[in-house]
N, CA, C and O of each residue as an XYZ file, in Angstrom:
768
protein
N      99.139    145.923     99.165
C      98.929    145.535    100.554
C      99.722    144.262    100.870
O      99.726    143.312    100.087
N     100.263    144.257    101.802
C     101.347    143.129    102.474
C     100.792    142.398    103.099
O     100.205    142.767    104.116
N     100.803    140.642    102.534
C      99.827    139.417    102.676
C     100.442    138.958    104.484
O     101.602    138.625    104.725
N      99.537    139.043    105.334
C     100.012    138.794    106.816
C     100.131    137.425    106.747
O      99.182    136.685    106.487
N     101.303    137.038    106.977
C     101.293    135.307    107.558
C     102.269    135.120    108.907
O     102.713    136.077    109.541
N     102.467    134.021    109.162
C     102.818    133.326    110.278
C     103.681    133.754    110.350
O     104.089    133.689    109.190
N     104.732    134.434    111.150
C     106.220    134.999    110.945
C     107.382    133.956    111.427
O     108.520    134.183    111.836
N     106.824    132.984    111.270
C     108.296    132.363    110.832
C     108.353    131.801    109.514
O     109.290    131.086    109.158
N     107.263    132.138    108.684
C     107.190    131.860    107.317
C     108.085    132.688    106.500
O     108.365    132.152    105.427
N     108.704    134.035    106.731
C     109.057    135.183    106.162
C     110.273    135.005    105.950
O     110.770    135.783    105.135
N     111.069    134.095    106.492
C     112.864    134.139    106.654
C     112.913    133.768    105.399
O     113.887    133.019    105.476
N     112.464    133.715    103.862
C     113.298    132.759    102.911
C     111.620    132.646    101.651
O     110.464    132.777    102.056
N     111.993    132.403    100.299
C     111.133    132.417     99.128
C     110.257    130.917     99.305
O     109.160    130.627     98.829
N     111.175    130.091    100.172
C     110.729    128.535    100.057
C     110.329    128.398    101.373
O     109.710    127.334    101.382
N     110.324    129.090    103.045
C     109.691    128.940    103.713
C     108.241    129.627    103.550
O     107.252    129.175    104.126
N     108.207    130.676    102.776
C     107.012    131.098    102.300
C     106.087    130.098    101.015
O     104.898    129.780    101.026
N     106.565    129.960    100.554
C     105.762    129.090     99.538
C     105.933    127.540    100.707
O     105.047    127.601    101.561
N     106.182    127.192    100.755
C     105.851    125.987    102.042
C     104.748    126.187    102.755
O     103.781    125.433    102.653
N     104.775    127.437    103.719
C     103.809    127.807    104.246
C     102.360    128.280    103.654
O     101.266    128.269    104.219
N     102.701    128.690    102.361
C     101.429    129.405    101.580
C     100.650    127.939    100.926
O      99.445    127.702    101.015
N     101.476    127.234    100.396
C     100.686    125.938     99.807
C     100.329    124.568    100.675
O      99.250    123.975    100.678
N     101.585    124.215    101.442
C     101.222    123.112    101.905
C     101.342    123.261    103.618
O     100.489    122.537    104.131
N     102.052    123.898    104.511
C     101.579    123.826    105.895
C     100.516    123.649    106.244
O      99.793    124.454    105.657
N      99.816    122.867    107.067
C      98.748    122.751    107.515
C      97.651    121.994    106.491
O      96.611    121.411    106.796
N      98.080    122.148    105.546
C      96.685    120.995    104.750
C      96.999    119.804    105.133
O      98.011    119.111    105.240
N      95.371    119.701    105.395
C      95.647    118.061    105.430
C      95.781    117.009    104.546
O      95.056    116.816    103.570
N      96.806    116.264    104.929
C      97.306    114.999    104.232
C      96.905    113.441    104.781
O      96.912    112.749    105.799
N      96.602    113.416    103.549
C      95.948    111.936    103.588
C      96.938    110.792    102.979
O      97.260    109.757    103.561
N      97.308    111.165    101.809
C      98.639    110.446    101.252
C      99.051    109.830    101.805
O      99.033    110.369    102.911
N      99.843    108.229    101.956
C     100.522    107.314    102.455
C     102.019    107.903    102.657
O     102.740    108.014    103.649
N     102.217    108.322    100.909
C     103.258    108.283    100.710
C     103.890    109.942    101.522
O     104.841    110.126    102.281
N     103.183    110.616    101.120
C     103.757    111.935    101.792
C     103.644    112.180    103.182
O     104.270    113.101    103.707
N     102.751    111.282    103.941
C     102.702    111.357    104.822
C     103.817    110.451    105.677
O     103.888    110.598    106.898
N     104.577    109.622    105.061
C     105.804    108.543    105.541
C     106.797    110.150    105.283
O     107.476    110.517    106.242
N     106.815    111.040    103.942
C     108.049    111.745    103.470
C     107.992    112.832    104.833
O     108.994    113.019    105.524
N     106.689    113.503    105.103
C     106.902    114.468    106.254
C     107.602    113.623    107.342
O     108.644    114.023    107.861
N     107.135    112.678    107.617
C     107.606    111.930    109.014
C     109.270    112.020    109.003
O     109.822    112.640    109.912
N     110.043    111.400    107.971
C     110.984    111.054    107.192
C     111.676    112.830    108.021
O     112.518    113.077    108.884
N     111.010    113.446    107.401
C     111.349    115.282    106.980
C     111.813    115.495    108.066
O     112.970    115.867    108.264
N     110.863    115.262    109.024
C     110.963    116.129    110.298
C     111.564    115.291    111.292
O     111.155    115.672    112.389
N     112.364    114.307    111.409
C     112.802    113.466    112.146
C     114.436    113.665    111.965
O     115.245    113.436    112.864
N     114.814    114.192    110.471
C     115.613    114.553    110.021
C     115.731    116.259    110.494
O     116.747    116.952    110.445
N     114.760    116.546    110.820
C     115.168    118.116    111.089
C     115.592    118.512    112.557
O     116.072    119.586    112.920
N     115.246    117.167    113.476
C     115.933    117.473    114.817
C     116.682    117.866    115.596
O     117.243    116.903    116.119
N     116.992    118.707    115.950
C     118.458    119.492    116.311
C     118.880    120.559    115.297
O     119.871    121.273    115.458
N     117.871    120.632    113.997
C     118.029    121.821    113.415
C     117.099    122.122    112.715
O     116.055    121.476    112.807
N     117.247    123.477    111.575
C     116.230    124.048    111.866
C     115.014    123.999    110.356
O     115.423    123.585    109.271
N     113.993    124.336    110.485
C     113.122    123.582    108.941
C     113.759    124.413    107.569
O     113.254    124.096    106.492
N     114.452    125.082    107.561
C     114.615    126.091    106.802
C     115.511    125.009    106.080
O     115.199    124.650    104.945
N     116.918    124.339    106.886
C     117.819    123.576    106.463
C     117.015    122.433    105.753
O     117.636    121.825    104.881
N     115.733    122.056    105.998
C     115.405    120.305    105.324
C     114.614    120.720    104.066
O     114.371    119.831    103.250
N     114.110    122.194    103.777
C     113.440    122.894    103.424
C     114.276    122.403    102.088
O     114.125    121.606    101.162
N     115.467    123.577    102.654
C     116.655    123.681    101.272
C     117.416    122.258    100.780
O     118.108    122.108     99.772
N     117.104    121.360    101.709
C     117.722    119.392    101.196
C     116.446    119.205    100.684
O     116.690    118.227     99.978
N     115.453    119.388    100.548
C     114.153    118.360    100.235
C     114.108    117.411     98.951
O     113.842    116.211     98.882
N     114.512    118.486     97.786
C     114.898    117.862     97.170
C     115.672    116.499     96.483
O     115.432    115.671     95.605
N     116.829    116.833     97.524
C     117.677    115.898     97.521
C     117.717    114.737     98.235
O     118.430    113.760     98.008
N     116.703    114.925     99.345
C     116.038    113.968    100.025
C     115.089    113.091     99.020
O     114.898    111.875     99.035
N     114.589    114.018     98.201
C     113.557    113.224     97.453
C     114.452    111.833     96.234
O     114.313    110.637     95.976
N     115.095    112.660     95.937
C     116.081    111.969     94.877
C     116.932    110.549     95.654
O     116.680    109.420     95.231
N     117.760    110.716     96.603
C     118.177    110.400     97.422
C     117.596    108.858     98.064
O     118.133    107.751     98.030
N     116.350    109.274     98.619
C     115.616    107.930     99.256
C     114.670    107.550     98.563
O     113.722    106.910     99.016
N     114.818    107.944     97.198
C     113.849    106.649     95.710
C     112.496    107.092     95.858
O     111.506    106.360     95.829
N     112.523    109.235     96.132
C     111.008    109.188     96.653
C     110.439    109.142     97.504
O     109.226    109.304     97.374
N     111.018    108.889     98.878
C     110.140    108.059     99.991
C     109.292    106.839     99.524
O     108.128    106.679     99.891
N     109.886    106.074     98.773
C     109.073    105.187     98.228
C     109.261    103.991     99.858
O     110.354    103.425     99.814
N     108.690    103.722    100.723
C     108.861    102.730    101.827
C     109.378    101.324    101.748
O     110.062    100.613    102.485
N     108.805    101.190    100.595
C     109.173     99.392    100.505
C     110.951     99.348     99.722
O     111.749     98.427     99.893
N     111.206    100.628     98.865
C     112.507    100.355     98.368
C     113.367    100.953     99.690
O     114.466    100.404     99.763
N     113.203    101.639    100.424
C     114.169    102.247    101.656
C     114.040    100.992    102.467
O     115.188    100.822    102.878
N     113.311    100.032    102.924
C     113.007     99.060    104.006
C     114.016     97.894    103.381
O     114.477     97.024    104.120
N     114.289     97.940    102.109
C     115.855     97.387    101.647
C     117.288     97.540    101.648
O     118.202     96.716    101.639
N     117.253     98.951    101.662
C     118.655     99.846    102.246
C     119.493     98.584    102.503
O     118.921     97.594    102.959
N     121.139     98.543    102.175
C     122.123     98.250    102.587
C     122.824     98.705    103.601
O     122.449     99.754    104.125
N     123.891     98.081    104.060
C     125.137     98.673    104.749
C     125.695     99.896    103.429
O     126.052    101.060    103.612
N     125.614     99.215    102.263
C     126.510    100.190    101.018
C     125.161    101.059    100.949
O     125.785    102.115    101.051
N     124.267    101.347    100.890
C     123.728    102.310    100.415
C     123.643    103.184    101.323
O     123.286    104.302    100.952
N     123.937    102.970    102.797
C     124.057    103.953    103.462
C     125.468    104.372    103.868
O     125.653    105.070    104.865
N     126.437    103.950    103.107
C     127.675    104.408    103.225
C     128.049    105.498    101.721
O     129.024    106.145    101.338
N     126.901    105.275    101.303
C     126.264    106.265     99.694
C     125.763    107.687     99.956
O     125.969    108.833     99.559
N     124.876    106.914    100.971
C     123.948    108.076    101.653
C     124.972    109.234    102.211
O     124.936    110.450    102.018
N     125.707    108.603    102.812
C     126.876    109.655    104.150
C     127.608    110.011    103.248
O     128.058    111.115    103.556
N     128.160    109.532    101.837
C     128.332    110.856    101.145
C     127.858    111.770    100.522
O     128.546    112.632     99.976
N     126.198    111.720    100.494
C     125.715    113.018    100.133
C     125.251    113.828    100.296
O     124.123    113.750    100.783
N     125.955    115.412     99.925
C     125.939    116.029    100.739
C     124.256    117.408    100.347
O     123.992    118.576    100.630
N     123.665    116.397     99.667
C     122.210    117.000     99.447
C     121.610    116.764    100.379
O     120.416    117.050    100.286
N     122.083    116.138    101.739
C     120.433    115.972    102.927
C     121.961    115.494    104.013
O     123.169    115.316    103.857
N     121.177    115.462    104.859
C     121.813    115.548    106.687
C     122.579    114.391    106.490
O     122.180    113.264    106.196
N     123.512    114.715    106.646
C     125.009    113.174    106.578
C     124.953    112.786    107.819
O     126.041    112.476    108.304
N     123.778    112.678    108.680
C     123.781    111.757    109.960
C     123.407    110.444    109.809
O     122.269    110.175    109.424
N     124.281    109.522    110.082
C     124.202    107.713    110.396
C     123.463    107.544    111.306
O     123.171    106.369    111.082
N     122.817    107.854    112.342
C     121.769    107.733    113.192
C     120.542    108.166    112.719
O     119.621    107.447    113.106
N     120.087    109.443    111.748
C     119.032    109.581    111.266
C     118.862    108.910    109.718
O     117.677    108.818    109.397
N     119.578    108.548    108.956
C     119.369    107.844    107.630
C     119.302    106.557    108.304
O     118.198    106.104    108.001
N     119.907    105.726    109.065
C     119.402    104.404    109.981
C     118.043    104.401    110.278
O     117.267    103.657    109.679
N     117.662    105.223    111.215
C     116.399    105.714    111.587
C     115.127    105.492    110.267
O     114.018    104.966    110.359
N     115.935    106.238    108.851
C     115.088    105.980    108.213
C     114.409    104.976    107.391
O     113.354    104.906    106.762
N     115.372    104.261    107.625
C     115.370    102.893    107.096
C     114.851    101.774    108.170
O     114.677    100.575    107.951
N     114.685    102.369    109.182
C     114.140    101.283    110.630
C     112.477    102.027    110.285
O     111.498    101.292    110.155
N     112.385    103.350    110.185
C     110.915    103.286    110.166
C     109.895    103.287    108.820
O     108.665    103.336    108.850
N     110.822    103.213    107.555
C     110.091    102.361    106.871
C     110.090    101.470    106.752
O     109.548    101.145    105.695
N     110.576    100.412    107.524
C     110.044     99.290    108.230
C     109.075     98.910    108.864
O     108.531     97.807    108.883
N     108.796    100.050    109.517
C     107.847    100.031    110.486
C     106.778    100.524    109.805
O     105.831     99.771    109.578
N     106.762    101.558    109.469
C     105.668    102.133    108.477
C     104.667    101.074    107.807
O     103.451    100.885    107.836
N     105.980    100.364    107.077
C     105.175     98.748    106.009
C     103.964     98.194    107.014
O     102.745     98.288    106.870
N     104.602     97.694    107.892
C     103.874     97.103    108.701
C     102.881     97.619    109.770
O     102.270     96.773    110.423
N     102.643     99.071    110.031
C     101.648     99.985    110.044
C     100.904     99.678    109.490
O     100.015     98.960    109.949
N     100.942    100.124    108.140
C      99.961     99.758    106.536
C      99.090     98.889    106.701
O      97.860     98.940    106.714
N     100.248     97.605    106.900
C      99.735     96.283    106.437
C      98.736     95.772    108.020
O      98.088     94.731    108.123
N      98.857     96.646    108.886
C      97.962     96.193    110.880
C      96.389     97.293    110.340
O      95.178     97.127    110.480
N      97.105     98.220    109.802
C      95.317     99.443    109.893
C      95.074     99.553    108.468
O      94.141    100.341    108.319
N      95.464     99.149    107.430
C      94.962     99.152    106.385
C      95.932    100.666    105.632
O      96.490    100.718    104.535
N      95.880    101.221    106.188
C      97.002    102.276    105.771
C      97.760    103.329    106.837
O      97.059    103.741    107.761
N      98.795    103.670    106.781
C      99.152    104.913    107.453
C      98.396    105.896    107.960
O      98.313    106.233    109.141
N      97.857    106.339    107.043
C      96.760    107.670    107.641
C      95.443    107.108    108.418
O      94.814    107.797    109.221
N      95.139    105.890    108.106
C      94.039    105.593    109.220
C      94.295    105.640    110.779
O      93.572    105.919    111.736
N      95.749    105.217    110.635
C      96.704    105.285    111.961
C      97.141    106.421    112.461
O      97.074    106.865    113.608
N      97.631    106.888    111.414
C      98.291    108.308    112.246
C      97.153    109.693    112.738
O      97.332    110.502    113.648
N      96.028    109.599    111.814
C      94.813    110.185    111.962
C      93.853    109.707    113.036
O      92.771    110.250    113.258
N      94.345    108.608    113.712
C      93.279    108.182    114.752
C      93.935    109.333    116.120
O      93.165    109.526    117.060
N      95.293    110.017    116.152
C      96.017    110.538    117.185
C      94.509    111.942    117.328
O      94.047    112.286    118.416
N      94.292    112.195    116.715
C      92.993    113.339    116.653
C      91.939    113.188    116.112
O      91.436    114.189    115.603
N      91.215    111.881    116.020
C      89.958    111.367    115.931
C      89.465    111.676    114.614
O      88.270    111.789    114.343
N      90.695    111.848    113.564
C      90.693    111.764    111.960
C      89.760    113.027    111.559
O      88.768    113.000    110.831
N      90.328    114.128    112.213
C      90.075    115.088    111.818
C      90.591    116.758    112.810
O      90.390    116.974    114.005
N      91.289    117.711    111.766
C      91.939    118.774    112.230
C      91.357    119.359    113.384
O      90.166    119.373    113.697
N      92.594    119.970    114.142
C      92.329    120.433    115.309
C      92.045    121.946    115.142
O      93.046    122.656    115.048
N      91.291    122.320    115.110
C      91.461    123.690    115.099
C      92.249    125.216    115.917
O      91.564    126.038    116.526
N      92.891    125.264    115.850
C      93.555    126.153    117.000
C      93.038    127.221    116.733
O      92.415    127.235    115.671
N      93.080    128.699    117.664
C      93.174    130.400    117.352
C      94.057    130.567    118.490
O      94.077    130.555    119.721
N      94.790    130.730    117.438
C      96.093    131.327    118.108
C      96.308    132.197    117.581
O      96.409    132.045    116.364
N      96.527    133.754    118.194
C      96.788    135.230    117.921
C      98.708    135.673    118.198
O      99.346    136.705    117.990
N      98.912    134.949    118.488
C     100.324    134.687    118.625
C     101.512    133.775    118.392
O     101.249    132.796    119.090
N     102.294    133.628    117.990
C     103.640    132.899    117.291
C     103.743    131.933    118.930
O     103.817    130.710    119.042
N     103.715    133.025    120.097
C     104.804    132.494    121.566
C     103.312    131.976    122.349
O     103.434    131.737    123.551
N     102.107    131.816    121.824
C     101.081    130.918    121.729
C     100.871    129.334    121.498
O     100.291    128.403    122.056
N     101.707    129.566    120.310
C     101.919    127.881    119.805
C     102.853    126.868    120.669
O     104.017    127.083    121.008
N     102.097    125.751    120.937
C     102.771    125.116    121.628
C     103.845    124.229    120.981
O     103.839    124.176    119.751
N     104.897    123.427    121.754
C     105.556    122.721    120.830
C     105.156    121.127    120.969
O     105.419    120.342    120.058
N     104.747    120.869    121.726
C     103.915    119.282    122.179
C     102.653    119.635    122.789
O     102.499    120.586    123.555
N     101.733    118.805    122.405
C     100.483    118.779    122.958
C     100.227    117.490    123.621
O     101.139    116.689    123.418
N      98.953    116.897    124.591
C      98.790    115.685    124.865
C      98.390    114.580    123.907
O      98.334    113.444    124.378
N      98.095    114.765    122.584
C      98.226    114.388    121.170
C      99.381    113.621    120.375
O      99.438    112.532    119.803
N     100.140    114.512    120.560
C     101.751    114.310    120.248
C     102.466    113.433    121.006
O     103.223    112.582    120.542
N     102.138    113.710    122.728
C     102.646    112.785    123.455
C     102.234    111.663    123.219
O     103.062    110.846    123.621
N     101.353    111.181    122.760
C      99.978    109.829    122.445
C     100.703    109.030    121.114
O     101.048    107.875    120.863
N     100.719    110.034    120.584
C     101.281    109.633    118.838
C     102.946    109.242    119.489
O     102.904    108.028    119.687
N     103.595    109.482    119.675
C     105.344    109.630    119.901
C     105.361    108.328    120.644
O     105.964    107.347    120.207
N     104.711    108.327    121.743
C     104.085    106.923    122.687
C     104.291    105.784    122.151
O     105.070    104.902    122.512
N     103.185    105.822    120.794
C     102.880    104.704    120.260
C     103.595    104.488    119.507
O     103.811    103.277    119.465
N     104.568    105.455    118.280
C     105.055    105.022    117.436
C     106.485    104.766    117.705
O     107.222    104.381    116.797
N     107.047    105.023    119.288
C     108.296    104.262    119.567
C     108.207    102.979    120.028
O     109.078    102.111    120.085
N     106.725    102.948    120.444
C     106.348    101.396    121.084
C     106.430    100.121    119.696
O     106.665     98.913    119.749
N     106.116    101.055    118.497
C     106.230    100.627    117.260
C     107.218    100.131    116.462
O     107.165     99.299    115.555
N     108.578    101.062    117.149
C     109.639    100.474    117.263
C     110.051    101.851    116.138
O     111.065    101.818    115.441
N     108.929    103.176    116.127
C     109.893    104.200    114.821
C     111.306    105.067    115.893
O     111.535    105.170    117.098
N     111.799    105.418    114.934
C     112.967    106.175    115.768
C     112.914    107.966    115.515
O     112.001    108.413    114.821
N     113.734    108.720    115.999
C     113.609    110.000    115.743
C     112.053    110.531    115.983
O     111.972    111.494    115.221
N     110.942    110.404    116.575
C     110.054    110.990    116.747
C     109.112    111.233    118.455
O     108.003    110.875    118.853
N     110.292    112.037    119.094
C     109.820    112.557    120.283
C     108.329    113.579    120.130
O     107.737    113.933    119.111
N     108.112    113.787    121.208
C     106.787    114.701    121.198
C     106.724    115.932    120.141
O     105.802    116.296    119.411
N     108.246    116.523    120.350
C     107.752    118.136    119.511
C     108.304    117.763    118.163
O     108.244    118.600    117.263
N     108.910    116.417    117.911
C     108.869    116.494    116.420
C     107.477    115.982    115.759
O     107.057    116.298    114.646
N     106.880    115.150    116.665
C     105.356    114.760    116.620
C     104.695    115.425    116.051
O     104.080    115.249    115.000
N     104.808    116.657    117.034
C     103.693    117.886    117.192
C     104.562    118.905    116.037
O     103.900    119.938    116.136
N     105.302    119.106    115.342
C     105.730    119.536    114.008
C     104.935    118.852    112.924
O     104.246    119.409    112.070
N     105.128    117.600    113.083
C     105.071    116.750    112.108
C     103.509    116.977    111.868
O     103.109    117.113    110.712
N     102.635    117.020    112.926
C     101.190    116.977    112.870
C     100.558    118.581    112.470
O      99.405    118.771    112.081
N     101.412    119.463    112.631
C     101.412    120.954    112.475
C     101.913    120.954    110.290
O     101.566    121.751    109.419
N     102.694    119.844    110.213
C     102.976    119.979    108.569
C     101.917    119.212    108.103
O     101.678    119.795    107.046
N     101.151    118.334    108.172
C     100.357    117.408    107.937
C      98.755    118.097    108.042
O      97.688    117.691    107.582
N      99.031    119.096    108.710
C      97.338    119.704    108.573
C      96.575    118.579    110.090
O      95.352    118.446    110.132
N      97.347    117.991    111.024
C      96.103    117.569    111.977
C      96.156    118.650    113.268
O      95.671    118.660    114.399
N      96.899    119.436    112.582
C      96.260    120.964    113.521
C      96.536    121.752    113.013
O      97.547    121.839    112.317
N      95.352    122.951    113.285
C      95.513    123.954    112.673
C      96.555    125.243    113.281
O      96.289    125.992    114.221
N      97.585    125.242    112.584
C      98.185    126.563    114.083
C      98.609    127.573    113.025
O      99.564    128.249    113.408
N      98.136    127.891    111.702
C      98.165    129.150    111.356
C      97.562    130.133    112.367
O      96.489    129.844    112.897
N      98.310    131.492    112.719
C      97.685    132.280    113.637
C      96.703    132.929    112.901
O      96.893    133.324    111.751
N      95.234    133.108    113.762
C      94.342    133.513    113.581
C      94.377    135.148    112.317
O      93.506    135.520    111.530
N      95.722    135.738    112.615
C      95.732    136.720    111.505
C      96.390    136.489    110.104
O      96.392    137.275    109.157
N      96.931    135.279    110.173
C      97.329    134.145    108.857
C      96.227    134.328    107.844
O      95.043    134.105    108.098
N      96.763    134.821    106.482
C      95.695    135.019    105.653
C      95.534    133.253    105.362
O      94.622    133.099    104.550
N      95.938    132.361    105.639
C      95.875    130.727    105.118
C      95.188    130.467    106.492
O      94.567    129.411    106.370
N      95.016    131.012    107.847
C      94.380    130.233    108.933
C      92.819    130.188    107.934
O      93.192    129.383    107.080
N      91.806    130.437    107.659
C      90.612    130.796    106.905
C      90.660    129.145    106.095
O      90.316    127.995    106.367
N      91.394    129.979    104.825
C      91.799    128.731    104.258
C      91.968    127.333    104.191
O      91.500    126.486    103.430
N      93.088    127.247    105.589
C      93.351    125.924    106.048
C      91.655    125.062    106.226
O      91.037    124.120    105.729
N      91.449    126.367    107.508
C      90.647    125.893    108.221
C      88.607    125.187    107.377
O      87.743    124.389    107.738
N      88.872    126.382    105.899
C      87.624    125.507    105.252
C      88.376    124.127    104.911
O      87.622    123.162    105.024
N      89.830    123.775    104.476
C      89.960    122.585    103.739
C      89.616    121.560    104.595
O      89.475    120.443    104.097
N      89.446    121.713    105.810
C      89.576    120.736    106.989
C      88.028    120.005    106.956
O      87.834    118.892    107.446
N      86.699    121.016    106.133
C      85.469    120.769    106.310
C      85.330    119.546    105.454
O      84.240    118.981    105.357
């Protein structure tokens, strides 16, 4: 029998295992929760499949998402960066990333951590959606707009509403597996 999931999970072995293990759980993590931000800010103008297949090299690349060693970045390390060709050779988004783990630090260091902050955008706990349809899902919510608000007021870069509302869709603070998603169930006990 053929496991029903989200159909944009199906294009690829690693958008499926993405989707089967970690979409939608929620994350509490500091650190992974700076790397999604990182992820999807980088995926702007294209598409998850592409950051999917860099992740790796993203990981290697920016020391981990470790925040406090990226919030050091050089002029030379990002003339390092733009030659490699394991993650997005954009100078506006590797800048970006290095301006918002900056910002991030000092997130941390105002609410005690990241996720107390970024979890206050939905009152620190998953949204539940039922959604029976893919052309259902929205791409910004009034959530996203709230979160995007604050964290450019914050001074982060790369994070308009629908990368927000991605970002909060990878992070588990909503649930938008569709209701015939064998993981909507799933998701939705981890959230209890």
């Amino acid at each position: 029998m053929k496991i029903k999931r989200c159909p944009w999970a199906e294009a690829s072995a690693l958008e499926i295992e993405y989707h089967d293990k970690e979409w939608g759980v929620p994350v509490h993590d500091d650190r992974l929760l700076f790397e999604m931000l990182i992820l999807e800010g980088a995926q702007s103008g294209l598409s998850w499949s592409v950051i999917l297949n860099k992740r790796q090299g993203y990981l290697k690349a920016f020391d981990n998402f470790d925040a406090k060693k990226i919030a050091r970045y050089t002029e030379k390390k990002v003339e390092k960066l733009l030659q490699n060709p394991e993650i997005v050779r954009h100078k506006l988004k590797i800048n970006a990333t290095i301006e918002n783990a900056k910002r991030f630090l000092e997130v941390q260091q105002e609410y005690g951590s990241f996720d107390s902050y970024i979890w206050s955008f939905v009152d620190g706990k998953p949204i539940q959606n039922k959604w029976k349809s893919a052309s259902e899902v929205p791409t910004s919510t009034k959530e996203s707009d709230a979160m995007s608000k604050s964290l450019k007021k914050k001074g982060f870069k790369f994070i308009g509403s629908t990368t927000c509302y991605a970002y909060m869709q990878g992070v588990g603070m909503v649930n938008d597996h569709l209701t015939t998603c064998f993981r909507y169930k799933e998701v939705k006990n981890l959230s209890k």
